[in-house]
C-alpha positions as CSV (number, residue, x, y, z in Angstrom):
1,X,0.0,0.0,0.0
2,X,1.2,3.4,-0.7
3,X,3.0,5.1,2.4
4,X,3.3,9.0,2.0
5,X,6.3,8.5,5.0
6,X,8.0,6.4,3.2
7,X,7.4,6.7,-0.7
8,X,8.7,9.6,-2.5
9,X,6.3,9.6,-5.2
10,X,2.8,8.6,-5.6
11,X,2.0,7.1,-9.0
12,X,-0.8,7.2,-10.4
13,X,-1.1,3.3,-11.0
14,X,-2.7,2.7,-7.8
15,X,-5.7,0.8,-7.4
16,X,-9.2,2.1,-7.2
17,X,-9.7,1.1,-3.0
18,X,-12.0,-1.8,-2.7
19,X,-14.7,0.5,-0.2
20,X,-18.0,-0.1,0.1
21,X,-18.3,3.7,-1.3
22,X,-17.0,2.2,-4.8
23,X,-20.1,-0.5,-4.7
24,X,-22.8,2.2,-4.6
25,X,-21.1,4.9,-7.2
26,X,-18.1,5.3,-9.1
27,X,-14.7,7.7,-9.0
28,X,-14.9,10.8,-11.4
29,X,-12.0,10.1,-13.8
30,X,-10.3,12.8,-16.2
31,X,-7.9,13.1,-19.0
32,X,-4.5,13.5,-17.6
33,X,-2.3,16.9,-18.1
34,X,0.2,16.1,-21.2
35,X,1.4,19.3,-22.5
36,X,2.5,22.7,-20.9
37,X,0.0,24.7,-19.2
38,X,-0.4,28.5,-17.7
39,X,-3.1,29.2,-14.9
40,X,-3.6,31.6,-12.3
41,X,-4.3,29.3,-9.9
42,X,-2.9,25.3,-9.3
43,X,-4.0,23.5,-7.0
44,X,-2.8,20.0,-6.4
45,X,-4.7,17.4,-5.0
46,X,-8.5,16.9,-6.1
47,X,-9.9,16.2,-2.3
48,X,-12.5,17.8,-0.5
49,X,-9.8,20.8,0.3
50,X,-8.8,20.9,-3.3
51,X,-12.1,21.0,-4.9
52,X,-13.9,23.5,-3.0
53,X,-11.1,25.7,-3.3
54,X,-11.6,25.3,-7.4
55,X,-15.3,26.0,-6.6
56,X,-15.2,29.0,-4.7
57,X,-12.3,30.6,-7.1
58,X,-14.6,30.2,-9.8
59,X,-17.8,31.7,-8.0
60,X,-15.5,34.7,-6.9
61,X,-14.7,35.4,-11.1
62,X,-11.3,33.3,-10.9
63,X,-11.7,31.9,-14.3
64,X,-8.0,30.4,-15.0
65,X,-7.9,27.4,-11.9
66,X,-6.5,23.7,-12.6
67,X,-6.9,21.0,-10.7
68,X,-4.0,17.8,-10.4
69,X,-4.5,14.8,-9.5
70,X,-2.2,11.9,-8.8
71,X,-4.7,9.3,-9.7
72,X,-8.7,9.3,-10.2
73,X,-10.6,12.2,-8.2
74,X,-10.9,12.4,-4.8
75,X,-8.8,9.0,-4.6
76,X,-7.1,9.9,-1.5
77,X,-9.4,9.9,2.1
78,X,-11.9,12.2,0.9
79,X,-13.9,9.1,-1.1
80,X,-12.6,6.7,1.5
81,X,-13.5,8.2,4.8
82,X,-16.5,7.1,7.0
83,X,-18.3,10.1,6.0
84,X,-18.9,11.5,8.9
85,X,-19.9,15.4,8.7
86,X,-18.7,16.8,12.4
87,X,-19.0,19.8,14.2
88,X,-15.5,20.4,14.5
89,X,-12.1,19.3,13.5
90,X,-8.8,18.4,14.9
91,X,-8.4,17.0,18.4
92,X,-9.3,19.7,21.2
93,X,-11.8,19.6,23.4
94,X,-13.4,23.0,23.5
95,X,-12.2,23.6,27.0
96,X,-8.5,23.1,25.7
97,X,-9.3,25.8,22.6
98,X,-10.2,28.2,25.0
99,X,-7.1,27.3,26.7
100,X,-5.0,27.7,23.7
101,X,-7.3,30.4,21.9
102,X,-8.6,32.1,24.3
103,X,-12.6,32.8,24.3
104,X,-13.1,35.0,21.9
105,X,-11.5,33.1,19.0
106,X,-12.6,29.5,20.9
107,X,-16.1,31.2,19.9
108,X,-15.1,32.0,16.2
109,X,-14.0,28.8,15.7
110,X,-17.3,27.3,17.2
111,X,-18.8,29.7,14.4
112,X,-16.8,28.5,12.0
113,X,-17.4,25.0,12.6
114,X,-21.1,25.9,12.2
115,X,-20.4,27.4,9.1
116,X,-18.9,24.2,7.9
117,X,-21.5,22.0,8.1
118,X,-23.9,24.2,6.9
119,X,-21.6,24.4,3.6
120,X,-21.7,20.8,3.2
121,X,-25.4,20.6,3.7
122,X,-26.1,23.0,1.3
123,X,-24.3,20.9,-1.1
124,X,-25.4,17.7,-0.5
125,X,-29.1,19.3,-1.0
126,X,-28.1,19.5,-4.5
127,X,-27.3,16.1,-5.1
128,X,-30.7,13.8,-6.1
129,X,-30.2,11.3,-3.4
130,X,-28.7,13.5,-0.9
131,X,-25.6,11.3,-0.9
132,X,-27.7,8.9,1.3
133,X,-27.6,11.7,4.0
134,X,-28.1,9.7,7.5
135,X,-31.0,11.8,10.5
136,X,-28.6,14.9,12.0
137,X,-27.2,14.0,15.1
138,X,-23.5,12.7,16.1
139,X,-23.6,11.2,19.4
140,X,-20.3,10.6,21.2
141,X,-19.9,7.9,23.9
142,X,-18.8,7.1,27.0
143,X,-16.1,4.2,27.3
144,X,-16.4,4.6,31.0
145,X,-18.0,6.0,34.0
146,X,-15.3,8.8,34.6
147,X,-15.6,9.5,30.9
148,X,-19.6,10.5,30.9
149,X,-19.3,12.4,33.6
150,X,-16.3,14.3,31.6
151,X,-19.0,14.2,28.7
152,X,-22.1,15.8,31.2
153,X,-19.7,18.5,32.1
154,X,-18.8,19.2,28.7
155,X,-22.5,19.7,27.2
156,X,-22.5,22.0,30.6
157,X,-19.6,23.6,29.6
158,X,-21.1,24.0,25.8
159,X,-24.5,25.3,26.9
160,X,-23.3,27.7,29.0
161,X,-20.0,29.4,27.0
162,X,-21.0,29.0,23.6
163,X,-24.5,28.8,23.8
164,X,-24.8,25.3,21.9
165,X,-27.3,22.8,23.6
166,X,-25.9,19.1,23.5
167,X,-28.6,16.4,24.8
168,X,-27.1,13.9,27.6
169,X,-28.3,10.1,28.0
170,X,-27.9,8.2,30.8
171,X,-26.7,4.3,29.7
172,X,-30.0,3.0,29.6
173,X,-31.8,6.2,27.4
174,X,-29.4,5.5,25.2
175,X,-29.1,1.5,25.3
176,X,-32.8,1.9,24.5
177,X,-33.3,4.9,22.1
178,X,-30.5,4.5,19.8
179,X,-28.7,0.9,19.9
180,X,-27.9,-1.9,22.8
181,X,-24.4,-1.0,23.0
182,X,-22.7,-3.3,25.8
183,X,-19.8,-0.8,26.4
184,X,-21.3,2.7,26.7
185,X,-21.8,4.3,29.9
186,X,-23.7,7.3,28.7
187,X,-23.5,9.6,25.8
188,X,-23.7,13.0,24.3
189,X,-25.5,14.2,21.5
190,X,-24.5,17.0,19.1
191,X,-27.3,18.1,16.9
192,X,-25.8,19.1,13.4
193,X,-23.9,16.1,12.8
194,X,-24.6,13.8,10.5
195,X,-23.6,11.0,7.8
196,X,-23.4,11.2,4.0
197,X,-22.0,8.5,1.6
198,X,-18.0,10.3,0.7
199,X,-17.7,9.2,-2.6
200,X,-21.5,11.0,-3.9
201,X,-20.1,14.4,-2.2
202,X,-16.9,14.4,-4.4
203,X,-18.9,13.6,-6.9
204,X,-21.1,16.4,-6.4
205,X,-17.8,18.7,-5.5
206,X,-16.8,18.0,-9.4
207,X,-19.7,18.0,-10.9
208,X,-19.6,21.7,-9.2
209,X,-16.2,22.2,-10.3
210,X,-16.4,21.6,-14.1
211,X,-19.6,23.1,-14.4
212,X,-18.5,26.6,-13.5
213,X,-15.2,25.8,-16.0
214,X,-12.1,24.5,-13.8
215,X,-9.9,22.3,-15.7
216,X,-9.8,19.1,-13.7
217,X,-6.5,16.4,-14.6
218,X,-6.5,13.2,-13.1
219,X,-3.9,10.5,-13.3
220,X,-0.5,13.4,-13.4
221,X,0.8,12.8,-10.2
222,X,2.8,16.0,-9.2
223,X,6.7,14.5,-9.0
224,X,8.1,18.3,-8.3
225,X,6.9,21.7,-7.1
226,X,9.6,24.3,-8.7
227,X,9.7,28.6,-8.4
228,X,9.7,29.7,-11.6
229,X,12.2,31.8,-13.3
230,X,9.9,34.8,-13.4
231,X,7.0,35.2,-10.7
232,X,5.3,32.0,-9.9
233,X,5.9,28.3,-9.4
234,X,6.5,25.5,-12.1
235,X,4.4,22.0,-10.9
236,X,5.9,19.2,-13.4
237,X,4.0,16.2,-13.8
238,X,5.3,12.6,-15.2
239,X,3.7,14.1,-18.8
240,X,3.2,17.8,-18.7
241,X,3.7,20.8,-16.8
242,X,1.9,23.4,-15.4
243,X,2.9,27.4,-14.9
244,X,1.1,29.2,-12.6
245,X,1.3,32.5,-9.9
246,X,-0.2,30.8,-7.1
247,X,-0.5,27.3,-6.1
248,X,-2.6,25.5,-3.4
249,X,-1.1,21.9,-1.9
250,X,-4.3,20.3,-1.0
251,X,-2.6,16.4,-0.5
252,X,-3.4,16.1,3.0
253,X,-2.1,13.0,4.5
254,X,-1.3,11.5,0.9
255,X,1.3,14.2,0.5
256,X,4.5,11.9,-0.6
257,X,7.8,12.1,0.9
258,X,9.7,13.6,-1.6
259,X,7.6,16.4,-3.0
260,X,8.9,19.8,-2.1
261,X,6.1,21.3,-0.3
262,X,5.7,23.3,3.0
263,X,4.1,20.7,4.8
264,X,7.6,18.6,5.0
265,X,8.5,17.2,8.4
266,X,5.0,19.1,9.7
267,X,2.3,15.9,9.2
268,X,2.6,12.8,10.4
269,X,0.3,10.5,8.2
270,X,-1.7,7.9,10.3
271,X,-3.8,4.9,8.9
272,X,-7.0,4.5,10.0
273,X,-9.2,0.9,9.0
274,X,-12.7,0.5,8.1
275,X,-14.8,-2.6,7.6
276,X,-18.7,-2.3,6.3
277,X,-20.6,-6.0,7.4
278,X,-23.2,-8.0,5.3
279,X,-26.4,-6.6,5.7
280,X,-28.0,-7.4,9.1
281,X,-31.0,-9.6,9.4
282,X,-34.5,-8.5,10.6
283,X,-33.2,-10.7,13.9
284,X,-29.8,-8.9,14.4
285,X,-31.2,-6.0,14.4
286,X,-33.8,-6.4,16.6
287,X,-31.2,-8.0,19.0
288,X,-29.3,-5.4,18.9
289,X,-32.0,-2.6,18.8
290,X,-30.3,-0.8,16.4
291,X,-32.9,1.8,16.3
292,X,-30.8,4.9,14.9
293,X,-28.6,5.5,11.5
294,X,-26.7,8.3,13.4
295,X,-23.1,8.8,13.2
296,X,-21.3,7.5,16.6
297,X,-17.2,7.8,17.9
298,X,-16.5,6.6,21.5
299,X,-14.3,7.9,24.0
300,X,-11.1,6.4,23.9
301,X,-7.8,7.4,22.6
302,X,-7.4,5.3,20.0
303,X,-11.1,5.8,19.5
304,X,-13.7,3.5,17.6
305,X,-16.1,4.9,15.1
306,X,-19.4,3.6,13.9
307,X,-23.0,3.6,12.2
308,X,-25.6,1.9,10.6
309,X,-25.4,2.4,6.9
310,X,-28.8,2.4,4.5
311,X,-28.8,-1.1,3.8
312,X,-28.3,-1.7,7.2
313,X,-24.7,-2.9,7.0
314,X,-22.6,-1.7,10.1
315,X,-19.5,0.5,9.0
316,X,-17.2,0.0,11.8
317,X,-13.6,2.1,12.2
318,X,-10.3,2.4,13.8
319,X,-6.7,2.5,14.3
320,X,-5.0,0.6,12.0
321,X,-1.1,-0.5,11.2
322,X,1.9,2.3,11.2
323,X,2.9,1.6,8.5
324,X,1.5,0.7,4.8
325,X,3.3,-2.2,3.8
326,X,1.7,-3.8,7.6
327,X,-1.8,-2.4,6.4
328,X,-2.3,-5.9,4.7
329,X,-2.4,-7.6,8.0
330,X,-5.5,-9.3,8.6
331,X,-5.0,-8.9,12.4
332,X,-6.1,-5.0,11.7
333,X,-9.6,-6.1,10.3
334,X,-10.4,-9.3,12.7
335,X,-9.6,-6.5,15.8
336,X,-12.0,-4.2,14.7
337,X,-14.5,-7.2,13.8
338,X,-13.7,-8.8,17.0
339,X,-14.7,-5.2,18.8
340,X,-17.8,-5.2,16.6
341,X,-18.9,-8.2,17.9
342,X,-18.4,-7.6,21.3
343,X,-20.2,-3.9,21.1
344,X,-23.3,-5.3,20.0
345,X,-25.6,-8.1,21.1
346,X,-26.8,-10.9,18.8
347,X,-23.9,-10.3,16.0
348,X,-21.8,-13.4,16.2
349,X,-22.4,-14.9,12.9
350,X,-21.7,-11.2,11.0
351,X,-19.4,-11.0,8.0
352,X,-17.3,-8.5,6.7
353,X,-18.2,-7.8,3.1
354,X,-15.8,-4.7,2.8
355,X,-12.3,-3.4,3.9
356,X,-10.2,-0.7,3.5
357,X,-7.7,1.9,4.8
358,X,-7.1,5.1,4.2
359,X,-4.2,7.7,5.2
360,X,-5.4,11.0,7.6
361,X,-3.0,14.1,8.4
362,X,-2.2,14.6,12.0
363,X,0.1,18.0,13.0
364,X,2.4,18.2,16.1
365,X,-0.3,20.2,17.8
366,X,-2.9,18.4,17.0
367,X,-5.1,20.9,14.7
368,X,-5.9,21.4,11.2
369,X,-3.9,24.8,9.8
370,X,-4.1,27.4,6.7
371,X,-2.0,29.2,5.6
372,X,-0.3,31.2,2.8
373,X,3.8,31.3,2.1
374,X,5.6,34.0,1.5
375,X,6.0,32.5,-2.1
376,X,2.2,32.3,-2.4
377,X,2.1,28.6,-1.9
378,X,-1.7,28.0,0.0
379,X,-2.2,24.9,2.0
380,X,-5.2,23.6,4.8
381,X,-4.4,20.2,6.1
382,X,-4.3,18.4,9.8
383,X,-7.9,17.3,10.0
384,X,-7.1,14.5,12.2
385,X,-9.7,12.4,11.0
386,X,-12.4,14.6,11.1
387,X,-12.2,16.8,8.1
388,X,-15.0,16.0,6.0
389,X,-17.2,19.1,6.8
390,X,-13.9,21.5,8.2
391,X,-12.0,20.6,4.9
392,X,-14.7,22.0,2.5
393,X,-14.8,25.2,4.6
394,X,-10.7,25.6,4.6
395,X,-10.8,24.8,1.2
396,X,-13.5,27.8,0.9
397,X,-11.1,30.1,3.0
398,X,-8.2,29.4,0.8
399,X,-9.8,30.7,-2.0
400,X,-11.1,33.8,-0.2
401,X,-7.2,34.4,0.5
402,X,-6.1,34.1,-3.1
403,X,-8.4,36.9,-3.8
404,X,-6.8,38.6,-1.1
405,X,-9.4,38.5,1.4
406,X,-8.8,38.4,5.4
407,X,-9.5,35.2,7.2
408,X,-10.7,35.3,11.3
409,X,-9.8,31.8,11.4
410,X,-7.4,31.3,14.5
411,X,-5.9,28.2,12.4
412,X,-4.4,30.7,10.1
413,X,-0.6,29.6,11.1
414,X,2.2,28.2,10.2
415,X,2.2,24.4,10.6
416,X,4.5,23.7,13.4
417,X,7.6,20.9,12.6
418,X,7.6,17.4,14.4
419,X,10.9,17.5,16.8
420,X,12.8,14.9,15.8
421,X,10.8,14.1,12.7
422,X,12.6,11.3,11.2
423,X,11.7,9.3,13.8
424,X,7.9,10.2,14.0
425,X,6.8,6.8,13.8
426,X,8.5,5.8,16.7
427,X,6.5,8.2,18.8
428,X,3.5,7.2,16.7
429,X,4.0,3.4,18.5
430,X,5.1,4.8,21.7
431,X,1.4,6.5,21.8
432,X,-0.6,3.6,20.6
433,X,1.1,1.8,24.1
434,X,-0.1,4.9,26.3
435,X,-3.2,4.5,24.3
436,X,-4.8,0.9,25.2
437,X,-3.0,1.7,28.9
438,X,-5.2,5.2,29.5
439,X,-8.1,2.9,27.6
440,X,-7.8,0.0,30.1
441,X,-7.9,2.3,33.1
442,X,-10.9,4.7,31.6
């Protein structure tokens, strides 16, 4: 599997992922660049970053944008992800973005995340079947007793400093409103969450993209990002080459080693796993009362995220292998199955049907980050796993940059370097031990 810490290129021979998303719709696929090109604006990578970034350009009178991409569009996570459209982004609690933020921009940032999903919605209203849009609502669950009472305190904490009701259920409300979950000890509920199928929201993203005239190039994958001789940047492709005064690196966590971009040393890549089951019987279901299609992610550290798809298959995901070439390992699948099983009553004779991984971005400090070089070289990236509603609004703010707009977005910064980067991975393990330790204890 391709390993953006360890391969210096990414070719653009790699497979179409085997996802459940690829059963219900297919990737948008274009003619790759093969001949020299001049735009105003490049942008690199075809993700959900990328391509609302070429949408809002356009809308704004940019007429001259391209779009690269090292393989068929939106091949990276934004058409393998869960599809899970969050109020928020990164890892912070909102206690800890005060802490780091302070109030005033902890509440622009609560704004922002509002504005977010309300940008996604909007776009998934134009798609005929609403890209299987789940009921809004993203609950988030106690894996422990000392962990819902962290989770009252923090719907507390919510209603009270950023005026944003969050519903709390005891074990049993939510054992018997939403699902028999036999390791839950009480839950949260945040109201404008909610799930959509990834693949039918790229699709929709392009169809957006081409419509208002961006030039969209699939299989080029970028092998180097050159300034130019006069003003601008040179991005050179294994067939063709593209001139342009501003460019936007919108890879994420498939950025590859060697490409000469700001976010070098400043992302550590992370695999995440997802299996989808067989469809569940009239009898499984009703053992397990699974009563709700809503979007769920426990407590832990390495945390477990799940929910009832349309067909009523069970998408279940998690921390996978460190490394690509280990991603293979059928251990990372039978764990999350295993975990599966043991969640939810009367699901010992359920399948898996699909599999796949997929690489996020994580930064040192644990945030997503835009930001513009001196060079006028634009990036957004660090979602930590939960980027599919924050990375269409960063993408959005990018593009109000390039026309030289303002952002109030306190994630406007510099992405911060790993210490000791090379050896990144290392820490990566030494984490996944503290992990199931802090996990066991609760």
């Amino acid at each position: 599997m391709y390993d953006p810490f360890v391969d210096k290129t990414l070719n653009s021979q790699q497979p179409v992922v085997d996802s459940y998303w690829q059963s219900t719709t297919s990737s948008p696929s274009f003619s790759p660049l093969d001949s020299s090109k001049q735009v105003d604006v490049a942008i690199i990578g075809s993700g959900y970053t990328g391509l609302n970034c070429a949408i809002n350009l356009a809308q704004q009178g940019v007429t001259d944008v391209a779009v690269v991409e090292a393989n068929s569009i939106g091949w990276g996570c934004s058409s393998r992800n869960a599809g899970f459209v969050l109020p928020g982004s990164g890892r912070l609690s909102y206690q800890q973005l005060v802490d780091r933020f302070g109030q005033d921009n902890a509440k622009e940032l609560h704004t922002q995340y509002m504005d977010a999903i309300d940008l996604v919605q909007s776009r998934v209203e134009l798609i005929s079947d609403k890209a299987d849009k789940t009921e809004n609502g993203y609950l988030k669950l106690a894996h422990s007793p000392n962990w819902f009472s962290k989770l009252s305190k923090s719907a507390d904490y919510l209603a009270n400093n950023f005026d944003y009701e969050v519903e709390t259920f005891s074990k049993s409300e939510f054992q018997s409103q939403f699902v028999d979950h036999q390791k839950v000890y009480g839950a949260i509920r945040y109201k404008n969450g909610f799930g959509i199928n990834p693949l039918k929201l790229v699709n929709q993203y392009t169809k957006m993209a081409t419509e208002l005239g961006v030039k969209l190039y699939s299989h080029s994958p970028v092998i180097d990002l050159e300034q130019s001789q006069n003003k601008g940047h040179k991005i050179i492709t294994n067939q063709g080459e593209i001139t342009a005064n501003k460019v936007v690196v919108a890879t994420n966590g498939y950025t590859p080693k060697g490409l000469n971009t700001p976010l070098a040393n400043k992302i550590l890549p992370v695999l995440t796993s997802v299996i989808v089951t067989r469809p569940l019987t009239v009898e499984e279901l009703k053992a397990a009362n699974f009563l709700s299609h809503q979007v769920m992610m426990d407590t832990r550290e390495l945390k477990y995220y799940y929910r009832l798809l349309p067909d009523n298959r069970i998408l279940f995901g998690g921390r996978s292998a460190i490394s690509g070439k280990a991603a293979s390992n059928p251990k990372y699948q039978q764990r999350l199955l295993n975990e599966l099983k043991e969640t939810f009553i009367g699901l010992e004779k359920v399948s898996i049907d699909y599999v796949w991984s997929g690489w996020i971005s994580v930064a040192f400090d644990e945030m997503p980050h835009l930001f513009k070089t001196e060079n006028d070289i634009y990036y957004a990236t660090g979602y930590c796993g939960s980027g599919v509603s924050f990375s269409a609004w960063a993408g959005n703010e990018l593009a109000n940059l390039i026309v030289g707009k303002n952002t109030r977005s306190p994630l406007y910064s510099e992405l911060p370097k790993f210490p000791f980067a090379p050896f990144r991975r290392i820490g990566q393990s030494l984490f996944y031990q503290y992990g199931r330790i802090k996990d066991a204890i609760g």
